[in-house]
C-alpha positions as CSV (number, residue, x, y, z in Angstrom):
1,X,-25.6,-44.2,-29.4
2,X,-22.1,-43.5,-30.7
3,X,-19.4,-44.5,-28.7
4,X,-17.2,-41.2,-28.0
5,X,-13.8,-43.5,-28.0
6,X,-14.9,-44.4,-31.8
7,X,-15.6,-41.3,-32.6
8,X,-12.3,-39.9,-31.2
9,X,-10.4,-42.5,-33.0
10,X,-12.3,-41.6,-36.3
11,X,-11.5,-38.2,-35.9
12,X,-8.8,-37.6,-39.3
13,X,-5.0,-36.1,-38.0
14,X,-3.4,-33.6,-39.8
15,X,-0.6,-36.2,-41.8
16,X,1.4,-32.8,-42.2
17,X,4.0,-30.7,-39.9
18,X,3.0,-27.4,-39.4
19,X,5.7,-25.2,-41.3
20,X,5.2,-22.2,-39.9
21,X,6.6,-23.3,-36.4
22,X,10.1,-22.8,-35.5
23,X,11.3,-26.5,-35.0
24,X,9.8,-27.5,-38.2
25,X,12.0,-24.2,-40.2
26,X,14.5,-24.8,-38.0
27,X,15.1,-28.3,-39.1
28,X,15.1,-27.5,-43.1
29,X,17.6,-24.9,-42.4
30,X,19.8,-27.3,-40.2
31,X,19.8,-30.0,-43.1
32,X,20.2,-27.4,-45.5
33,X,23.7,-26.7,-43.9
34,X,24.5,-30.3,-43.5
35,X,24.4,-30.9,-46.9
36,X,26.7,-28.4,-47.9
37,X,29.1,-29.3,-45.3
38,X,29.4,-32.5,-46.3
39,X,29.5,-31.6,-50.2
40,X,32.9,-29.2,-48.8
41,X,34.0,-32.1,-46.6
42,X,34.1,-34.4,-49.9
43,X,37.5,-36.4,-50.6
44,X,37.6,-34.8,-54.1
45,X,35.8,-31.4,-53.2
46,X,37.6,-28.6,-54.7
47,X,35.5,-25.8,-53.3
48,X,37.7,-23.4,-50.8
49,X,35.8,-21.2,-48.1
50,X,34.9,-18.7,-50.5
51,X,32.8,-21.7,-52.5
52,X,31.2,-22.8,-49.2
53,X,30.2,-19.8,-47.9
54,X,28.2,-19.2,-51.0
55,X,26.6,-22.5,-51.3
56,X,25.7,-22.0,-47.5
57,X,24.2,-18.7,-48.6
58,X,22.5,-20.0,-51.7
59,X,21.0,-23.4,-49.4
60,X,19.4,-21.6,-46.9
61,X,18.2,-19.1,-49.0
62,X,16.3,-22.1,-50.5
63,X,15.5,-23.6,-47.5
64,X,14.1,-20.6,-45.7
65,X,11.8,-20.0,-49.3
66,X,10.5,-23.6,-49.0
67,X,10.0,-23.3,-45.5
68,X,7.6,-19.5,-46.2
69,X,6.0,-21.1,-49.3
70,X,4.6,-24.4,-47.5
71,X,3.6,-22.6,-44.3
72,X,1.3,-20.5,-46.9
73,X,0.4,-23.6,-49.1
74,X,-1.0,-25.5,-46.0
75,X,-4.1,-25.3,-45.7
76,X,-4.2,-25.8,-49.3
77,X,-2.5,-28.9,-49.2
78,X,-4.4,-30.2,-46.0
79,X,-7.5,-30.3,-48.7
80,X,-5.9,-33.0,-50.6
81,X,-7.0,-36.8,-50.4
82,X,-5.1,-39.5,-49.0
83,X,-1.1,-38.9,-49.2
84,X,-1.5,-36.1,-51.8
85,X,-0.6,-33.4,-49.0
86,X,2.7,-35.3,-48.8
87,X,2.9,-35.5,-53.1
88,X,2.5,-31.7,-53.3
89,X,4.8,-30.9,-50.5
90,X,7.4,-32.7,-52.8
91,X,6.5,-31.1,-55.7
92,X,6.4,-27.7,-54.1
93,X,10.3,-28.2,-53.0
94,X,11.5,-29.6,-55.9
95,X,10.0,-27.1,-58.1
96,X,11.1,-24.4,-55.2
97,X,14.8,-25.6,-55.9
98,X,14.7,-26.1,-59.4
99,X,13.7,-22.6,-59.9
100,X,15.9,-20.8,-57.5
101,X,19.0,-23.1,-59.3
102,X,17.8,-21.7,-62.4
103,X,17.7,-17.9,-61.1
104,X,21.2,-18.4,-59.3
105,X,22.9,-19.2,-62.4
106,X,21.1,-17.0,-64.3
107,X,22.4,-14.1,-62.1
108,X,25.7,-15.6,-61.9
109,X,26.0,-15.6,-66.0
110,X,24.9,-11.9,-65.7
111,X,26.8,-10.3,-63.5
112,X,29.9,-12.4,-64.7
113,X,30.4,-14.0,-61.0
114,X,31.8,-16.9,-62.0
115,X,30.5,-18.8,-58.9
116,X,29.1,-21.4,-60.6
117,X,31.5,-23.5,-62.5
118,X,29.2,-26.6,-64.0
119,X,27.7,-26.8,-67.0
120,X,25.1,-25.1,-68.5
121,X,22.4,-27.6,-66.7
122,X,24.3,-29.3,-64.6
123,X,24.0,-27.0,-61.8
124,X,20.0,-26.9,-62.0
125,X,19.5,-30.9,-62.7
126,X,21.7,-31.9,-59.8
127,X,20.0,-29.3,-57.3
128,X,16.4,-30.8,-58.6
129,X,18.0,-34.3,-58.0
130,X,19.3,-33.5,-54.3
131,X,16.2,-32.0,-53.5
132,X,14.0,-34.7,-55.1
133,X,15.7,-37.3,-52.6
134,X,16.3,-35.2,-49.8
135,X,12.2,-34.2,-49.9
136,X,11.6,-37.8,-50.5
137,X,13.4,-38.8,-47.0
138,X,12.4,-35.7,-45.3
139,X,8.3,-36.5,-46.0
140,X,8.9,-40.0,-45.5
141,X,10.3,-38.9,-41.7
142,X,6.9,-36.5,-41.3
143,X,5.1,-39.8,-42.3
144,X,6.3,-41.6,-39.7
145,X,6.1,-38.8,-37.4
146,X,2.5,-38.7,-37.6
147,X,1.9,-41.8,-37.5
148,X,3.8,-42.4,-34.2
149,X,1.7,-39.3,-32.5
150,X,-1.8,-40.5,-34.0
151,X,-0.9,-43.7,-32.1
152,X,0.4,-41.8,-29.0
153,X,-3.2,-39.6,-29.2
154,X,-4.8,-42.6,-29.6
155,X,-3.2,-44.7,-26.7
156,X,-3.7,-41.1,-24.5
157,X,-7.2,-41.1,-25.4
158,X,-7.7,-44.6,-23.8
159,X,-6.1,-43.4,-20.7
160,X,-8.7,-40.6,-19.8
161,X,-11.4,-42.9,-21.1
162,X,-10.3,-45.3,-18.5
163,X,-9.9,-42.4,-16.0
164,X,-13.5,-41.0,-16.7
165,X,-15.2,-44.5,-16.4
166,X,-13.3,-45.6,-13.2
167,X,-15.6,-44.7,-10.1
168,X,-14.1,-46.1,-6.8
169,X,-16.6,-48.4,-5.2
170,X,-16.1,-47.4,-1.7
171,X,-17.4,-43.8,-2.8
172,X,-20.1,-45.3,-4.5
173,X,-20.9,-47.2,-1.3
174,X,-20.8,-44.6,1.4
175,X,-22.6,-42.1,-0.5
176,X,-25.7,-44.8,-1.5
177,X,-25.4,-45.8,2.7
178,X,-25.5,-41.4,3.4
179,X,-29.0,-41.7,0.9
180,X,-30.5,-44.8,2.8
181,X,-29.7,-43.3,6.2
182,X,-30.9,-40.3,5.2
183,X,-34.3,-41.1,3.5
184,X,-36.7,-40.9,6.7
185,X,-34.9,-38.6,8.6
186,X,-34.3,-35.3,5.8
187,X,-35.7,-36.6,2.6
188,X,-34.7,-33.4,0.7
189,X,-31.2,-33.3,2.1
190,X,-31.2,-37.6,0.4
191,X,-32.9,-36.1,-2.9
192,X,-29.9,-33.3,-3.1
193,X,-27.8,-36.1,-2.7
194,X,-29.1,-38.6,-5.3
195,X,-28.6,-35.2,-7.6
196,X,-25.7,-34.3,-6.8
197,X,-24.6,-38.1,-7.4
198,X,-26.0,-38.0,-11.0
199,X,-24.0,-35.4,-11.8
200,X,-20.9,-37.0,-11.1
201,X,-21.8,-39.8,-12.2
202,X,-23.0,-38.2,-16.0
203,X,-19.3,-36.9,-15.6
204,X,-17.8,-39.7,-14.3
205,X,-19.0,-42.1,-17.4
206,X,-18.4,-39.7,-20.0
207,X,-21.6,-38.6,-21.3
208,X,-20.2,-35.7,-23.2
209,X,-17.9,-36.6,-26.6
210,X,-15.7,-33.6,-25.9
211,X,-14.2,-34.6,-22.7
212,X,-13.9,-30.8,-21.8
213,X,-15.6,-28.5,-20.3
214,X,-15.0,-25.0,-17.9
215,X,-12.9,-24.0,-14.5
216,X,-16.2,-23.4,-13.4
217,X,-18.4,-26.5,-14.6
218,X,-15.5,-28.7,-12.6
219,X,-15.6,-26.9,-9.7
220,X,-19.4,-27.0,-9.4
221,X,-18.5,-30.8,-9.6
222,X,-16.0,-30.4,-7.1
223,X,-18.7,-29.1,-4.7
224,X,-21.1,-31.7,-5.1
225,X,-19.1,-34.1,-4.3
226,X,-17.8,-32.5,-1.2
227,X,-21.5,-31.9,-0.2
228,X,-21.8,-35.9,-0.1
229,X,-18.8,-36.2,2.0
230,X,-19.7,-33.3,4.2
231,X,-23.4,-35.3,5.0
232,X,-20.9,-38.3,6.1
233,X,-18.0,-36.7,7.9
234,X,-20.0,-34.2,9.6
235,X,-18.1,-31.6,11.0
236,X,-14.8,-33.2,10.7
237,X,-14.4,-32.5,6.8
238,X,-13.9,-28.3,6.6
239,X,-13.4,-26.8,3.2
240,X,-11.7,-23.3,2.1
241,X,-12.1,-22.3,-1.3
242,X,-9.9,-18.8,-2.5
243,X,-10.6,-19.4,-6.0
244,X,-12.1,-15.6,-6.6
245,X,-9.0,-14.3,-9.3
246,X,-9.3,-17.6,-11.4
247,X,-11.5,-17.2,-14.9
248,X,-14.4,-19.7,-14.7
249,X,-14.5,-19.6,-18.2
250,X,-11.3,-21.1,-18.9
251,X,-10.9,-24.7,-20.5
252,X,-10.4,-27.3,-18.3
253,X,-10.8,-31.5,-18.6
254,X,-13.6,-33.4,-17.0
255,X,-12.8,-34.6,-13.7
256,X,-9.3,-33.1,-13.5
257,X,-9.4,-31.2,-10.0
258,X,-12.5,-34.0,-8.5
259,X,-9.9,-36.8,-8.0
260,X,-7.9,-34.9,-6.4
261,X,-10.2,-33.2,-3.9
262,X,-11.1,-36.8,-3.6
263,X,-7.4,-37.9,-2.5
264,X,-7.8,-35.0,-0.3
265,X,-10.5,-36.1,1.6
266,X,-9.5,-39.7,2.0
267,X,-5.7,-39.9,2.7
268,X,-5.9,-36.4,4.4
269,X,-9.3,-36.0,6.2
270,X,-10.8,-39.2,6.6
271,X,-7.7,-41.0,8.7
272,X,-7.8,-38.3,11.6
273,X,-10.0,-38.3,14.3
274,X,-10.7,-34.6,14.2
275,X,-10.9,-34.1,10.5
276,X,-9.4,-31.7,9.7
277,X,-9.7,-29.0,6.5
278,X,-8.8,-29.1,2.8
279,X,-8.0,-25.8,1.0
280,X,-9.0,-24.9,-2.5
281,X,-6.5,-22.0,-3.9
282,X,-6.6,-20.3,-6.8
283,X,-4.5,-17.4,-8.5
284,X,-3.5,-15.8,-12.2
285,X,-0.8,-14.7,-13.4
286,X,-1.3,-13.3,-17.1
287,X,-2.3,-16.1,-19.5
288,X,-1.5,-18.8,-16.4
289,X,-3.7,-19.9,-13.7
290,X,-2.1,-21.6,-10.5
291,X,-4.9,-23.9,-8.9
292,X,-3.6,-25.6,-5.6
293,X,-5.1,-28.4,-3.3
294,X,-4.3,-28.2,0.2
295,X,-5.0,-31.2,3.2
296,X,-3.4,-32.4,6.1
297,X,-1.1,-35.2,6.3
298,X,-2.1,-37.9,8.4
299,X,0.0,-40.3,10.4
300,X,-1.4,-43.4,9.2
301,X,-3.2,-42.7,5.5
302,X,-6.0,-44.3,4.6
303,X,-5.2,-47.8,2.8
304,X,-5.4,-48.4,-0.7
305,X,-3.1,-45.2,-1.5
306,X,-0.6,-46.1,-4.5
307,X,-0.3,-42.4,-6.3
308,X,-2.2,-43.4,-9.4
309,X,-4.7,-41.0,-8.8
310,X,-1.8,-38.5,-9.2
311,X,0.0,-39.9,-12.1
312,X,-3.4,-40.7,-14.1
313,X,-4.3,-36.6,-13.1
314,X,-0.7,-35.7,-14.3
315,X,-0.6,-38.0,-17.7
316,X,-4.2,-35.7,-18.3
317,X,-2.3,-32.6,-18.0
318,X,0.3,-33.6,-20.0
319,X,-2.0,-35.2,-22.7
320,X,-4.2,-31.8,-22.5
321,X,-1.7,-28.9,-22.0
322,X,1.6,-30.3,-23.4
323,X,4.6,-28.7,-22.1
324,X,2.9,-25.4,-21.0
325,X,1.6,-27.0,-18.1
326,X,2.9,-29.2,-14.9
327,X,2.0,-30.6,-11.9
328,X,3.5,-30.5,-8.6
329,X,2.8,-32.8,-5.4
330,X,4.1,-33.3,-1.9
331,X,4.0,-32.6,1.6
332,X,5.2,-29.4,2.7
333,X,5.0,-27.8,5.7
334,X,2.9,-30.7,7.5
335,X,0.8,-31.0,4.9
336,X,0.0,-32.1,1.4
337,X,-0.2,-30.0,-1.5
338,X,-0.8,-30.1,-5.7
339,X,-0.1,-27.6,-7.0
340,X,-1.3,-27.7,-11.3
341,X,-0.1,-24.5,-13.6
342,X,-2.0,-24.6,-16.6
343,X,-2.6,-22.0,-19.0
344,X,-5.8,-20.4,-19.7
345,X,-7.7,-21.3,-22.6
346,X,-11.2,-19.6,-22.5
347,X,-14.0,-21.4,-24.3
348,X,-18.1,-20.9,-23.7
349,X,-19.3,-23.1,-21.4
350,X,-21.0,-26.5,-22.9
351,X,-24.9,-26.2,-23.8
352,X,-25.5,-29.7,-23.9
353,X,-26.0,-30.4,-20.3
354,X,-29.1,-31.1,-19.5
C-alpha cells in the first residue's frame, strides 16, 4: 500500500513563478527601473533627464513584454525536462531584449531621434548582455525560491500527517469503556458506536491520499464523535448547530473542525458539573464562510490543555488557505469562541469512501 506521505513528496513542483501574477510583473518592472537609475546615477553618466526618462520608457516597455510573453509561454515551458523551463525562460528574455534593442534603434535611425548615441551595435549587444546576466540572476533567485517552498510544502505536509495520525488516548479510552458498558445493556446503541469510532478513526489515520474532503463530510465527522461523547456525558454535553447558510460542498481539510469540537467538549464541557452546551455556527458571506465554535469557559479546565490543538488547527489553515483565511480564538463574553474565515472552494464530494 503506498504510503500517502511518499506519494505527496513525489508529487513534481512547478520550478517556475507564475508570470501572470502581479508580484511576479511587478518585480521585473521594479528591477527594470533600478537598472536604469543606477546607469543615470553613474560617476561618468552623461545622460540628463531627458536621457532617463527615455531609457525608463524604453526598460519597462521591455520588461512589461517579457513579463506578457512568459505568462503565455508557461505552460509551454512547464513541459520541458529537468531545468529546461528555467533555460528557455532565459532565452525568451534575452531574445525579448535583443529584439526590442534592435527595433528601438531602428526607429530611432528613422525618425532621426537621435536618442541613441552608441554605435551601430553597441546599443543592441550591450542590452543582450545586461539582460543575459540580469535573467541569469533573476532565474537563479526563482531557483532558490522554489526550492525553499518545496521544502516549506514538504515540512507542512509532515505537520498534518502528524496531526491526522495523532489520536488522544484518553478518547480512545472512554469511548472503548462507553462500548464495554454498553454491550449487554443496548447492543445497537455499542454497535453505532464501534461505527461511528471507525469512521474517525479511517479519518483520523489518513486513509485517503488527498487529505481533503467537504464542509459536509467533516461535519458528519463532527457528529459522530459528539454522539460518543453524548452516550458518556449524558445530559450534561448539549449541542447547537446553525450551520443551515454554509455550502456543504465546499472544500475543507480532514479533521479541521473535529479537534476543535473536541477542545470544546473537554476544557469547556467536561470540567463543569452541569455540562453545559457547545454551539456550532455557521454563516456566508459571498465567496467566504465564517464557521464558529462556541463553549463555556470553565473555572478550572480540564488538565493537559497547552493550545497545540489550536496552533496545529491554525498552521492547517494556513498551510491550506494561505493568506485568504485566519483563525481567531479566545474567551469572550464568558465563554470560548474560534472563530475560522475561510473561503469557499467547492469540489464533489470524495467517491472513495467506502
Amino acid at each position: 500500500m503506498p504510503d500517502p506521505a511518499a506519494k505527496a513528496s513525489a508529487q513534481p513542483h512547478d520550478p517556475l513563478p507564475d508570470f501572470c501574477s502581479l508580484p511576479v510583473i511587478s518585480a521585473l518592472l521594479v528591477v527594470g527601473a533600478l537598472c536604469v537609475t543606477l546607469a543615470w546615477l553613474a560617476p561618468e553618466s552623461t545622460r540628463g533627464w531627458r536621457g532617463y526618462s527615455v531609457g525608463m520608457l524604453f526598460v519597462e516597455w521591455l520588461a512589461t513584454l517579457i513579463g506578457v510573453a512568459l505568462c503565455t509561454l508557461r505552460p509551454w515551458l512547464l513541459r520541458l525536462p529537468g531545468l529546461l523551463p528555467y533555460a528557455g525562460v532565459w532565452l525568451a528574455m534575452v531574445l525579448i531584449v535583443t529584439v526590442g534593442s534592435f527595433l528601438a534603434q531602428w526607429m530611432d535611425r528613422m525618425l532621426a531621434m537621435q536618442l541613441i548615441t552608441s554605435a551601430s551595435n553597441a546599443f543592441v549587444r550591450d542590452n543582450a548582455a545586461i539582460a543575459a546576466l540580469l535573467g541569469a540572476a533573476m532565474l537563479r533567485y526563482f531557483y532558490v525560491l522554489a526550492q525553499w517552498q518545496s521544502r516549506l510544502a514538504a515540512v507542512a505536509h509532515a505537520k498534518v500527517e502528524a496531526l491526522q495520525a495523532r489520536i488522544r488516548p484518553h478518547f480512545l479510552f472512554n469511548s472503548m469503556n462507553t462500548v464495554a458498558a454498553l454491550v449487554r445493556l443496548d447492543p445497537q446503541a455499542a454497535e453505532r458506536t464501534v461505527e461511528n469510532l471507525s469512521e474517525l478513526f479511517r479519518a483520523a489515520l489518513g486513509q485517503d491520499d488527498t487529505h481533503s474532503g467537504t464542509l459536509g463530510e467533516e461535519l458528519q465527522l463532527v457528529d459522530r464523535y459528539l454522539a460518543i461523547e453524548q452516550l458518556r456525558l449524558g445530559e450534561r454535553l448539549r449541542v447547537r448547530r446553525e450551520l443551515d447558510d454554509l455550502p456543504m460542498e465546499a472544500s475543507l481539510p480532514l479533521l479541521l473542525l473535529q479537534p476543535l469540537v473536541e477542545n470544546a467538549v473537554r476544557h469547556g464541557v467536561q470540567p463543569l458539573r452541569d455540562g453545559g452546551e457547545v454551539i456550532l455556527r455557521g454563516t456566508r458571506d459571498a465567496n467566504m464562510m465564517l464557521i464558529a465554535i462556541d463553549n463555556p469557559l470553565a473555572d478550572q479546565p480540564a488538565m493537559g490543555g497547552s493550545g497545540h490543538g489550536l496552533n496545529n488547527v491554525r498552521q492547517r489553515v494556513a498551510y491550506h488557505y494561505g493568506p485568504r483565511a485566519r483563525m481567531e480564538a479566545g474567551p469572550r463574553a464568558g465563554r470560548f469562541v474560534v472563530k475560522l474565515h475561510l473561503p469557499i472552494e467547492v469540489r464533489h464530494a470524495r467517491d472513495d469512501r467506502r
